[in-house]
N, C-alpha and C positions, 0 to 999 in steps of 0.2 A: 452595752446594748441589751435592751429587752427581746426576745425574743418569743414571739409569738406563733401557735401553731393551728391555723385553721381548718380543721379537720370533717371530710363529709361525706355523707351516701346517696347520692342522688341517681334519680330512675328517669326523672323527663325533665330534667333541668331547671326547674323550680328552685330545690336547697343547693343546687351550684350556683345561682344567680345570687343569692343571697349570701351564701359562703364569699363571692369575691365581693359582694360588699361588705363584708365582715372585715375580709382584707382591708379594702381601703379607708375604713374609720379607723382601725388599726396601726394602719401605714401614717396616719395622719397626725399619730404621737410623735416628736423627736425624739430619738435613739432607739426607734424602734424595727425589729427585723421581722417580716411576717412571710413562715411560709404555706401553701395552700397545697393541701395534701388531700386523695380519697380512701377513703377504707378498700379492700378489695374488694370485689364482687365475687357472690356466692351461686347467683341464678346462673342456670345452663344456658353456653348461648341459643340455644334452641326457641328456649322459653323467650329470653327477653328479643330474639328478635320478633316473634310472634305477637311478643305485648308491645312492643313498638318503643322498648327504651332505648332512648338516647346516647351516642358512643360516645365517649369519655375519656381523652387523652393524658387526663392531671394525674402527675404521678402518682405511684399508690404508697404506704407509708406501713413500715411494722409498727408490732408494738414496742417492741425494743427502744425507736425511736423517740417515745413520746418522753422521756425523760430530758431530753435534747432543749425542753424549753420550759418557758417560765408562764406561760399559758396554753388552753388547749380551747378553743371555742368548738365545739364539734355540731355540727347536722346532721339531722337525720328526721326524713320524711316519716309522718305517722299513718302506720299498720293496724288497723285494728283498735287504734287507741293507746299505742305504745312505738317503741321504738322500731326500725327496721330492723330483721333478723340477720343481714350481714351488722349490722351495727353492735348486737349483741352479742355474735359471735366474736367478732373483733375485742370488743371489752373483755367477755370470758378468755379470752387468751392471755389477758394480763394479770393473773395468779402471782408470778415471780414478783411484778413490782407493787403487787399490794402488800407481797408477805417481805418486804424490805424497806416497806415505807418510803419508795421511790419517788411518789407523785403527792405525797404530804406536803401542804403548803404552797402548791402550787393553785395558782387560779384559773377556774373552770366554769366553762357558761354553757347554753345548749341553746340551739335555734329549730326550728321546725316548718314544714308543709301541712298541709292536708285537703282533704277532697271539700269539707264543707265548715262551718264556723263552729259548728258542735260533733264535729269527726274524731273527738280526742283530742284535739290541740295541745290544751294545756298538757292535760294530763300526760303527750307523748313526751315533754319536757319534763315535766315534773320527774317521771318514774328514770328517765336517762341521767336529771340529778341522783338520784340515789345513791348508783355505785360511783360517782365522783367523791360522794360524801364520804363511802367505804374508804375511798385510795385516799381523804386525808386533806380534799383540795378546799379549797378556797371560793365558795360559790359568787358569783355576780349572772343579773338577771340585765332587765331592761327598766328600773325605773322610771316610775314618772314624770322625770325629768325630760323624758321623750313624751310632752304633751300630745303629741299625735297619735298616742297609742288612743285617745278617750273621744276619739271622731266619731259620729254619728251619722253624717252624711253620705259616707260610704261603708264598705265591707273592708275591714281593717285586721290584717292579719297582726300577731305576737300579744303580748301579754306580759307584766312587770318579770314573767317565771324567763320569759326568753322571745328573740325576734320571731316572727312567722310570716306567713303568705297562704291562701286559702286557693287552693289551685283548682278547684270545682268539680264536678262529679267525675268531665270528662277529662281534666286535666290541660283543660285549656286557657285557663284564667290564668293569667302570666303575671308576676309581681306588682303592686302597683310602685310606683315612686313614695308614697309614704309605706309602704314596707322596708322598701329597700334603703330608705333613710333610716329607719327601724335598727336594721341589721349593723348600716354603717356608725350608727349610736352607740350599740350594743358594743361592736367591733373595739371602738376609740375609748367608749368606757370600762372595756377589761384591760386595754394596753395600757393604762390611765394608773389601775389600781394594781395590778402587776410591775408596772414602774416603780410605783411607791414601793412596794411590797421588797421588789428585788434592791433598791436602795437602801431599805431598813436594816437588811439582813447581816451586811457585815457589823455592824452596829449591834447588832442582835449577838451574835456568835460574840465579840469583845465583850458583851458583859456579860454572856454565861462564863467563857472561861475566865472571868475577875472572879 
């Protein structure tokens, strides 16, 4: 079994929408295990009731854990232009398994939100690859083999870097259906390449130790 681990930080249900469709393009390889996990949350509840985030039942997930699997797709809603700051707290906690090469080789994708179509998007992906690249992993994006990314006709969330969804100033714009096929492309093409990868591998080790 490949083992897949969808990993997210969502605030108004936006990248959990798209996080379970991550899951289920995922789910949609045979032998494939996917579980659906959140970072914890950093914001007081003071604060996020005030800002009207959304409660959130999905279990929550150490870092300890992420070794556990043979993928990591992770979301996280774009701040600023970058990553959420529980997102980045979460990753700074994982010192031990970069300084042991724990997550080398393994594949790693990123998806995103954001308020408007030049909010950062890309870039919150891009810069959330970076420390993947640190810990060693295996990047997959959203090629354009997901011809819908190159729509016109509408506002069309992700980008070849990783799935997205554009959730509007107010936060009211809810995924479309071509996002969300997006995500489940995205999803089915890491479990995809993470298959191959983890079949390789004993094959791999046999002919270093030849």
């Amino acid at each position: 079994m490949t083992r897949i681990l969808v990993l997210y930080y969502s605030s108004y249900g936006h990248v959990k929408a798209l996080a379970q469709a991550q899951a289920e393009g995922a789910a949609s390889v045979p032998r494939t295990r996917v579980d659906v996990r959140r970072i914890p949350e950093t914001v007081p509840q003071a604060v996020r009731e005030r800002a009207g985030f959304q409660a959130d039942d999905t279990p929550e997930i150490a870092v300890a854990d992420l070794t556990d699997y043979d993928a990591i797709i992770l979301g996280t809603p774009t701040h600023f232009g970058t990553m959420a700051g529980a997102v980045k707290q979460f990753i700074d906690q994982a010192g031990g398994l970069w300084a042991r090469n724990a997550l080398a080789g393994k594949v790693g994708a990123v998806f995103t939100s954001t308020g408007s179509q030049h909010g950062g998007h890309e870039m919150a992906v891009l810069s959330t690859l970076v420390p993947m690249l640190h810990f060693g992993m295996v990047i997959v994006g959203m090629p354009y083999t997901f011809g819908a990314q190159t729509r016109s006709d509408l506002i069309v969330g992700g980008s070849p870097y990783g799935a997205g969804t554009i959730a509007g100033a107010d936060g009211s714009r809810r995924p479309t259906d071509t996002d969300l096929d997006g995500a489940r492309f995205q999803g089915r093409h890491v479990a995809q390449v993470a298959a191959t990868l983890t079949a390789a591998a004993p094959a791999r080790h046999l002919a270093e130790a030849a």
